[in-house]
N, C-alpha and C positions, 0 to 999 in steps of 0.2 A: 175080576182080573187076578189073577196068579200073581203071588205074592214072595221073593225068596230074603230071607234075613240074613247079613254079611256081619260077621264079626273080624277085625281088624287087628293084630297086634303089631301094631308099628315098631321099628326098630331103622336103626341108619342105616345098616347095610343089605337087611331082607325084612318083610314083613308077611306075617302067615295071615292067611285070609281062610277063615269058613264059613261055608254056606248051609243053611239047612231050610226046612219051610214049613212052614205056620205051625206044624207038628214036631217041629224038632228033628226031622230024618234030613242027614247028611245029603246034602247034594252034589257040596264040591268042599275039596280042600287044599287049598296051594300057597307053594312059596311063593312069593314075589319078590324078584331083586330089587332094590335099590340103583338101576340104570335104564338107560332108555328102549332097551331089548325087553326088560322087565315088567316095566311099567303100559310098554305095547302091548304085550299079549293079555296086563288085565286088560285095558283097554277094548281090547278086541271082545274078549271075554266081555265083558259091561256089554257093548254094543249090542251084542250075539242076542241077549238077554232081555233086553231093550227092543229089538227086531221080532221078539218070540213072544213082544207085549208082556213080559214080566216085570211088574215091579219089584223095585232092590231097595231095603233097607237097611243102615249100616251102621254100627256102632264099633267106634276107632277111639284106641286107646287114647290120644293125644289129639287136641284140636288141631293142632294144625304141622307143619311141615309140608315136603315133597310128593308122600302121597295123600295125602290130605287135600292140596291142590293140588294135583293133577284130577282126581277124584268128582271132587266139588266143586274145582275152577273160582270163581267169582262167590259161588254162593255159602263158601262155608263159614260166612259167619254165623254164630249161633251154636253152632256143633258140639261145644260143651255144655251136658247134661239136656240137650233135646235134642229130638229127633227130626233125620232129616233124610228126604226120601230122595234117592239115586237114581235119573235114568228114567223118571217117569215122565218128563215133563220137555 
């Protein structure tokens, strides 16, 4: 299974999201707002990826907040200092 690794820098009003894969080569890199326009098109974006049988693994500056749950939904206890896999399941 294809594997792509999400790194997260949360902040309140945007959060940059990059992606690269098992080798480090850029996949993707985007802003994401902080509203519901924003957090759709990761959304979609997860889905897409998800649909394409990739797995997503991600490492987010702060456990928890807004995008954190939207993210993780339910499962993101734990998410400080282990990992937790996105979208595969």
């Amino acid at each position: 299974m294809k594997r792509y690794y999400l790194g997260v820098d949360w902040a309140d009003e945007s959060h940059q999201v990059w992606v690269s894969d098992p080798e480090g080569k850029k996949i993707a890199e985007m802003k994401v707002m902080q509203s519901p326009a924003g957090l759709s098109e990761l959304g979609r974006w997860l889905h897409e990826r998800k649909a394409e049988e990739i797995e997503l693994w991600a490492a987010i500056e702060k456990p928890h907040g807004r995008i954190v749950g939207f993210s993780f939904g339910s499962r993101r206890g734990g998410l400080s200092g282990q990992s937790q896999s996105v979208g595969s399941g």
